[in-house]
VMD Tcl script that builds the backbone (N, CA, C; Angstrom):
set m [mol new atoms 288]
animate dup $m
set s [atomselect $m all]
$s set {name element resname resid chain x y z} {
  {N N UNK 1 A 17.188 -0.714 15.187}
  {CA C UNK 1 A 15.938 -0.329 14.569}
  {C C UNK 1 A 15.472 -1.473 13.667}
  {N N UNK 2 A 14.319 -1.888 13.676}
  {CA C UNK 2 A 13.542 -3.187 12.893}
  {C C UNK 2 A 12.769 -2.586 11.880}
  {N N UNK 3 A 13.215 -3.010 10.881}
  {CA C UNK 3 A 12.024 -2.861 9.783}
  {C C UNK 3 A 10.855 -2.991 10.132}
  {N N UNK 4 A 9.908 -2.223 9.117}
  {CA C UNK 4 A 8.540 -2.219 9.269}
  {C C UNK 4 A 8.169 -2.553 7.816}
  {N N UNK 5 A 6.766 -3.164 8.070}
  {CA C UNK 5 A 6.345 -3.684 6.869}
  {C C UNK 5 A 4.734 -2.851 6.690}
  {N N UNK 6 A 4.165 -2.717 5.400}
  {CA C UNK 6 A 2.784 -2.332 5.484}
  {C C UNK 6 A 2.177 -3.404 4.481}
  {N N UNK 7 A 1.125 -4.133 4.761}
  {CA C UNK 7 A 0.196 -5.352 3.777}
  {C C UNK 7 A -0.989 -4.181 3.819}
  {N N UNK 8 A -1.552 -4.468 2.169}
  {CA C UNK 8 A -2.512 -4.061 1.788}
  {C C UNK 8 A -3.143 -4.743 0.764}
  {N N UNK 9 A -4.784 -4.666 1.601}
  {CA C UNK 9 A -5.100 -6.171 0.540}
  {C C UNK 9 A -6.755 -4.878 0.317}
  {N N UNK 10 A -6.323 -4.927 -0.928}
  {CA C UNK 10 A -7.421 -3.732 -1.700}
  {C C UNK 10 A -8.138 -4.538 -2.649}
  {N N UNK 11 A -9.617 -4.030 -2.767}
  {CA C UNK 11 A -10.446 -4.405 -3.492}
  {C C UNK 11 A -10.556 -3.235 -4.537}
  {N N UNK 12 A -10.233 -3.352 -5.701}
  {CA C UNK 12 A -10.289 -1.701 -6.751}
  {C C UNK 12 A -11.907 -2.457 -7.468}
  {N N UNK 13 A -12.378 -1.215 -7.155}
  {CA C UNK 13 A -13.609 -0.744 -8.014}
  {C C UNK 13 A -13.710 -0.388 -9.077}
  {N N UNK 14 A -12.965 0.991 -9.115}
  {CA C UNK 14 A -13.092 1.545 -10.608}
  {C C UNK 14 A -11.519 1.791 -10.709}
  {N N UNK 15 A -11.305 1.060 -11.799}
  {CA C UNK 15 A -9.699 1.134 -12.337}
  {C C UNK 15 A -9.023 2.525 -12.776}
  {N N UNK 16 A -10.290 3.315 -13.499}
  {CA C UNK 16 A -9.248 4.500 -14.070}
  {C C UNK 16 A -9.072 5.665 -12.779}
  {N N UNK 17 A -10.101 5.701 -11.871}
  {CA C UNK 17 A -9.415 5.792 -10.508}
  {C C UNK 17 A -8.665 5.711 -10.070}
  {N N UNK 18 A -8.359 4.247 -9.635}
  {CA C UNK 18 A -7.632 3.951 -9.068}
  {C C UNK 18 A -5.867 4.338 -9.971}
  {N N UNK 19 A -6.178 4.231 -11.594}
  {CA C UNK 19 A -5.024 4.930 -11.882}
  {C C UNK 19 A -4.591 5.843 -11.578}
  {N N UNK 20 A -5.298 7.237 -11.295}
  {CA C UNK 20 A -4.662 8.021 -10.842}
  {C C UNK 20 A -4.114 8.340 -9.386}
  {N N UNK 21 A -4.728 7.385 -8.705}
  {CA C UNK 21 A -3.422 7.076 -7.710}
  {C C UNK 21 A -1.982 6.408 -8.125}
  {N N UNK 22 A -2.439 5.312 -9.065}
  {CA C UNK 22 A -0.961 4.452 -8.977}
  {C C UNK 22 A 0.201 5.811 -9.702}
  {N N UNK 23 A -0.208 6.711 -10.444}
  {CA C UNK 23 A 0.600 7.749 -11.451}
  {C C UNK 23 A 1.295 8.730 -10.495}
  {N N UNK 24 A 1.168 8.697 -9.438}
  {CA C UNK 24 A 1.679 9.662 -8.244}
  {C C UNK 24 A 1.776 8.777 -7.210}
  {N N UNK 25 A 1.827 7.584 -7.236}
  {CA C UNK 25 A 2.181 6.706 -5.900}
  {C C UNK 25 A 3.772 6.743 -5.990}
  {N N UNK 26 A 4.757 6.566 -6.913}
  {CA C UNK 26 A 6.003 5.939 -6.951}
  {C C UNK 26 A 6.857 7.727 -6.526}
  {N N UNK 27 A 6.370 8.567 -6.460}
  {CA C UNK 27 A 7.618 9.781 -6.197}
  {C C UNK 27 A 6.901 10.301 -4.650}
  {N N UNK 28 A 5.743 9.604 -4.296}
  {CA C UNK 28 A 6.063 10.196 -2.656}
  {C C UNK 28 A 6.396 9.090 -2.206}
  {N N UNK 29 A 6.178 8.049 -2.516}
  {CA C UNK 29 A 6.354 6.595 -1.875}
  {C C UNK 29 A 8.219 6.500 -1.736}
  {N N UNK 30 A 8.536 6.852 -3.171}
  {CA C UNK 30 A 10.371 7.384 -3.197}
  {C C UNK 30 A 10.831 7.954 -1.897}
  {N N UNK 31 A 10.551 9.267 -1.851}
  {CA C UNK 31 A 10.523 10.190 -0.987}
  {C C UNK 31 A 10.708 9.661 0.420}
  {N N UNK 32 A 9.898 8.799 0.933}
  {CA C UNK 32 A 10.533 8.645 2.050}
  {C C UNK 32 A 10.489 7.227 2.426}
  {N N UNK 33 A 11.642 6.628 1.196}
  {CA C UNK 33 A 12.444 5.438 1.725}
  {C C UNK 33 A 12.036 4.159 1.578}
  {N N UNK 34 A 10.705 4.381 1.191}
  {CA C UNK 34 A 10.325 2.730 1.297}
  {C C UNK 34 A 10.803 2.203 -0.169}
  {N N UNK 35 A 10.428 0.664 0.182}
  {CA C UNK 35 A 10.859 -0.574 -0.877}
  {C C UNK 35 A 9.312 -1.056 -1.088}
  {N N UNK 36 A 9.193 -1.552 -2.186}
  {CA C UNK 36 A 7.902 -2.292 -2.860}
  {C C UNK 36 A 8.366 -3.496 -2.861}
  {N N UNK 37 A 8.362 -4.480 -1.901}
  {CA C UNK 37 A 8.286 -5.580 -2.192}
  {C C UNK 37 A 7.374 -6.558 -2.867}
  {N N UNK 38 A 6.337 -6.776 -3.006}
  {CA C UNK 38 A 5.423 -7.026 -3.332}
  {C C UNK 38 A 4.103 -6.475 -4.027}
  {N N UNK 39 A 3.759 -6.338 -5.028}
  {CA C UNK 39 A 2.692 -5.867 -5.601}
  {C C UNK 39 A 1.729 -7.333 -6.705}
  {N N UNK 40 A 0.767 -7.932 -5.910}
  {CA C UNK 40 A 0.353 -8.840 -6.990}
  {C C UNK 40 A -1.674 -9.178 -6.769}
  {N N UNK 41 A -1.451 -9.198 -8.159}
  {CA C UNK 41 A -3.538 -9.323 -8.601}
  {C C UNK 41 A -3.534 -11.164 -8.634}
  {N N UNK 42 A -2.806 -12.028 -8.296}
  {CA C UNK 42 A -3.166 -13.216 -8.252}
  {C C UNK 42 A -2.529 -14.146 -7.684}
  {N N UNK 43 A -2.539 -13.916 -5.994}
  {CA C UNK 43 A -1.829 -14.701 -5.101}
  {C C UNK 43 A -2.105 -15.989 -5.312}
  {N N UNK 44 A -1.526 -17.063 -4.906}
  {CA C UNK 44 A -2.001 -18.534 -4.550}
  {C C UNK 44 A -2.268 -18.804 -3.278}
  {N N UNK 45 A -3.906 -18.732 -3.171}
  {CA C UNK 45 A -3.811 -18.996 -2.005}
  {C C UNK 45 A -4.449 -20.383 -1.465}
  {N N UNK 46 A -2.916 -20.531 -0.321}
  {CA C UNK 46 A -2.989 -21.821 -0.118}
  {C C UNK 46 A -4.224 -21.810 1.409}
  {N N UNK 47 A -4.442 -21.240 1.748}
  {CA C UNK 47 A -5.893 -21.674 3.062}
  {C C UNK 47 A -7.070 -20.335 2.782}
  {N N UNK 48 A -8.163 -20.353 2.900}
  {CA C UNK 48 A -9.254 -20.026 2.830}
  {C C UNK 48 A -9.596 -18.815 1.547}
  {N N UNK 49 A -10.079 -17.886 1.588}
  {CA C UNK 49 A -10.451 -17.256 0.129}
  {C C UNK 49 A -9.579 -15.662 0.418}
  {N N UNK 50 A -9.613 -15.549 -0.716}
  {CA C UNK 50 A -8.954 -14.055 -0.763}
  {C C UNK 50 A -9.733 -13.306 -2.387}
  {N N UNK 51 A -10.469 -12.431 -1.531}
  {CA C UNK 51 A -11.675 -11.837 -2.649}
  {C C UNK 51 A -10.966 -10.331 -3.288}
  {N N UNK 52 A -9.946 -10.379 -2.328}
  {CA C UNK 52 A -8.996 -8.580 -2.596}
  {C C UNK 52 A -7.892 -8.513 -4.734}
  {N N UNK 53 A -8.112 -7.863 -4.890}
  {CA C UNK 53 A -8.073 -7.663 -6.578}
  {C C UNK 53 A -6.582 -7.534 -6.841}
  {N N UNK 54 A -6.032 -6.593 -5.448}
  {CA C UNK 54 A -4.062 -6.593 -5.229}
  {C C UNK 54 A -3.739 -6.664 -3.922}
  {N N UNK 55 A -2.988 -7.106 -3.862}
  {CA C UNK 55 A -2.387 -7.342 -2.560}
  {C C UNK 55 A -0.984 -6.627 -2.730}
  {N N UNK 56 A -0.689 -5.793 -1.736}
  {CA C UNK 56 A 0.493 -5.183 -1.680}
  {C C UNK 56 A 1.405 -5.754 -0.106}
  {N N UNK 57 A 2.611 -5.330 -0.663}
  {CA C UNK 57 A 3.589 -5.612 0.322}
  {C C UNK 57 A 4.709 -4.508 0.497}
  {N N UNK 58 A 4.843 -3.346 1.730}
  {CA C UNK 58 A 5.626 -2.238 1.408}
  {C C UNK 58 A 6.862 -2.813 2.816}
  {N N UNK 59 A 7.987 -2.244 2.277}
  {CA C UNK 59 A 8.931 -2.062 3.554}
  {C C UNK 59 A 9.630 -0.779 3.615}
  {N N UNK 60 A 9.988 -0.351 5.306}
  {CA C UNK 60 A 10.595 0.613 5.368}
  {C C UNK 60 A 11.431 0.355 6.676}
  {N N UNK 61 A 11.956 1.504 6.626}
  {CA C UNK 61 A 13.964 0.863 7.618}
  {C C UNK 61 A 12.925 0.637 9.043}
  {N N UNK 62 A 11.917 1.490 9.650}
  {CA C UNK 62 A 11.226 1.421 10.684}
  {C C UNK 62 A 9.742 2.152 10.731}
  {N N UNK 63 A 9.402 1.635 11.498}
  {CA C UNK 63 A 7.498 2.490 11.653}
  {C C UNK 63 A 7.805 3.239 11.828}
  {N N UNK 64 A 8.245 4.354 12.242}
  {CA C UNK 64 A 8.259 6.054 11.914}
  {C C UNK 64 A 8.243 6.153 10.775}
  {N N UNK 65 A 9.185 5.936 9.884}
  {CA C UNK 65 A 9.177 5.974 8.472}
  {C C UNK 65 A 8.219 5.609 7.713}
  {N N UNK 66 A 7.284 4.372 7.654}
  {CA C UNK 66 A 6.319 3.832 7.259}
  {C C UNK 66 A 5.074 4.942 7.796}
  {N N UNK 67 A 4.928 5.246 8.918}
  {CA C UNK 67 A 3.781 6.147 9.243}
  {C C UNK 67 A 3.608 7.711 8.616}
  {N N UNK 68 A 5.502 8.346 8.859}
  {CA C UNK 68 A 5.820 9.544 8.580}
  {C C UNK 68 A 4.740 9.555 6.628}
  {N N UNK 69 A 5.318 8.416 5.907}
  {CA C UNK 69 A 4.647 8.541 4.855}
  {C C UNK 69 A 3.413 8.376 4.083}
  {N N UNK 70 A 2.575 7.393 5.214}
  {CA C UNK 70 A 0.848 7.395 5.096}
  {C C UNK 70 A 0.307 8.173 5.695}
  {N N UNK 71 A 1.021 9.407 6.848}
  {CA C UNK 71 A 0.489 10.169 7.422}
  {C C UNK 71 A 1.182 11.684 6.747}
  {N N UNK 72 A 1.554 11.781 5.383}
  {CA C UNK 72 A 2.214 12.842 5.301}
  {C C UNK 72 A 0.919 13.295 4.281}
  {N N UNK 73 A 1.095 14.860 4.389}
  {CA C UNK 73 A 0.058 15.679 3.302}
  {C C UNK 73 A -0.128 15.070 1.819}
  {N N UNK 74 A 0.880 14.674 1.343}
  {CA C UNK 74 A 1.496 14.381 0.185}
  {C C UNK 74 A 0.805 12.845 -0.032}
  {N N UNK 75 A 1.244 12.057 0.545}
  {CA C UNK 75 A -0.006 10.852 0.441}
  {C C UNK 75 A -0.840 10.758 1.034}
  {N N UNK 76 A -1.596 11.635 1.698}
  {CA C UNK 76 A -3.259 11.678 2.047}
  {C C UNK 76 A -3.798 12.223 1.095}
  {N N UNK 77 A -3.182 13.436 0.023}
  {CA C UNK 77 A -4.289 13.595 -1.002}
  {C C UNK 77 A -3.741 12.923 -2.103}
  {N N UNK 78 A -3.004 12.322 -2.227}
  {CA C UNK 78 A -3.143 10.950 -3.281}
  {C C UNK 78 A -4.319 10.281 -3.576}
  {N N UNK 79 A -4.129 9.491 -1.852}
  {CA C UNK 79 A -4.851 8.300 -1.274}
  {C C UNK 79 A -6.303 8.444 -1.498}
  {N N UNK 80 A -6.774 10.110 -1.838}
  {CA C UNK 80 A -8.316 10.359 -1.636}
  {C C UNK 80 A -8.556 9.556 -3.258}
  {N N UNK 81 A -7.885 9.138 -3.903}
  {CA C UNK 81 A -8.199 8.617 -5.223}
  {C C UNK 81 A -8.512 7.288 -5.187}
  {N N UNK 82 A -7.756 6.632 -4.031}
  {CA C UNK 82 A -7.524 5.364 -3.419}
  {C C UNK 82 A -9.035 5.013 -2.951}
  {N N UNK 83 A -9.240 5.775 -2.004}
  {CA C UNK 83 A -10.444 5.889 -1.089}
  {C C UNK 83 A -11.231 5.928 -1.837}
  {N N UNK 84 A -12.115 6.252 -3.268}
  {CA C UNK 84 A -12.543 6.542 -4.025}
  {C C UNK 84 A -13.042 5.637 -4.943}
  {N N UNK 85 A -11.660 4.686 -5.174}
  {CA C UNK 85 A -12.007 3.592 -6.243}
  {C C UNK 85 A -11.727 2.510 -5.562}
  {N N UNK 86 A -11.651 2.188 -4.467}
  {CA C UNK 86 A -11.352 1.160 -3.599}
  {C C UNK 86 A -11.701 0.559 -1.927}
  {N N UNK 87 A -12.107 -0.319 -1.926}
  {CA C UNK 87 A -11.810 -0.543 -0.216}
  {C C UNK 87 A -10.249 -1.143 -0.017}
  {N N UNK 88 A -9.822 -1.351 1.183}
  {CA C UNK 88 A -8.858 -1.845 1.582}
  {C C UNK 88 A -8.513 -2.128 2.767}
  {N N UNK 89 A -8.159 -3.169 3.264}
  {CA C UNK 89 A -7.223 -3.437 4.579}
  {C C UNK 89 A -6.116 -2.723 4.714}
  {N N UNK 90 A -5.311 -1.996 5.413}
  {CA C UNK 90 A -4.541 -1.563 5.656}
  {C C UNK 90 A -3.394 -2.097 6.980}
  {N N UNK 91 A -2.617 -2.741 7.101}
  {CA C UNK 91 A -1.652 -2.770 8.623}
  {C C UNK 91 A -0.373 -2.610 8.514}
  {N N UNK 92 A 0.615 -2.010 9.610}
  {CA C UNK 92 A 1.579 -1.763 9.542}
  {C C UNK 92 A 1.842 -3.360 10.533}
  {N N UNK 93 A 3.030 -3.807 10.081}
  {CA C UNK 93 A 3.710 -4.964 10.845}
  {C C UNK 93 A 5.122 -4.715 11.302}
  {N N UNK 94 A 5.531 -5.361 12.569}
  {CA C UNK 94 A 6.725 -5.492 12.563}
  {C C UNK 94 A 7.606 -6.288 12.021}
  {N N UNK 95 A 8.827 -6.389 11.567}
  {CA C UNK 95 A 9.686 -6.948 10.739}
  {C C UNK 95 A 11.149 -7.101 12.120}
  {N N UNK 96 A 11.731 -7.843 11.529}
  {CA C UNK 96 A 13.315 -8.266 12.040}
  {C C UNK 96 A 14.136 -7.712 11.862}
}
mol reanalyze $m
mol bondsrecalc $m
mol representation Tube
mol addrep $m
C-alpha cells in the first residue's frame, strides 16, 4: 500500500472564517490517520508566482484513507466554513 498525499493551495478571504474551520480541523483530521506535513503562508518560490495565502501538505497510509476523510460527514460540514472564506486547489497525489 503507497501513501497518499493531499496539496492544498488556498486563497483565505475572510480569516475569522476561515478560523472556524482551522478549530475543528485537528480532531477529524486525527480521526482518520493522517499526518500534517506541511502547513505554510510563505513558500519560496523558486519558478513562476504563487498568489495562494497557505499552502498545505497532508499524508495518509493510502487514498482510501485520504478520501474516506474529505469524503466523510464530519469534514464536509467543517469544510462548509472552508468553502466560505476561501477558494482552493485541492489534489490527492500518489506517494511511494
Amino acid at each position: 500500500m503507497a501513501a497518499c498525499y493531499i496539496v492544498a493551495q488556498i486563497k483565505i478571504e475572510d480569516r475569522a472564517e476561515y478560523a472556524m474551520y482551522e478549530a475543528g480541523f485537528v480532531e477529524i483530521f486525527d480521526a482518520y490517520g493522517g499526518t500534517a506535513l506541511s502547513v505554510d503562508e510563505a513558500p519560496t518560490v523558486l519558478e513562476g508566482e504563487w498568489p495562494w495565502t497557505r499552502t498545505v501538505l497532508l499524508r495518509f497510509a493510502s487514498r482510501e484513507q485520504a478520501l474516506a476523510w474529505y469524503e466523510s460527514d464530519e469534514y464536509q460540514a467543517l469544510a462548509q466554513h472552508r468553502f466560505a472564506a476561501s477558494s482552493a486547489n485541492v489534489a490527492v497525489i500518489r506517494g511511494f
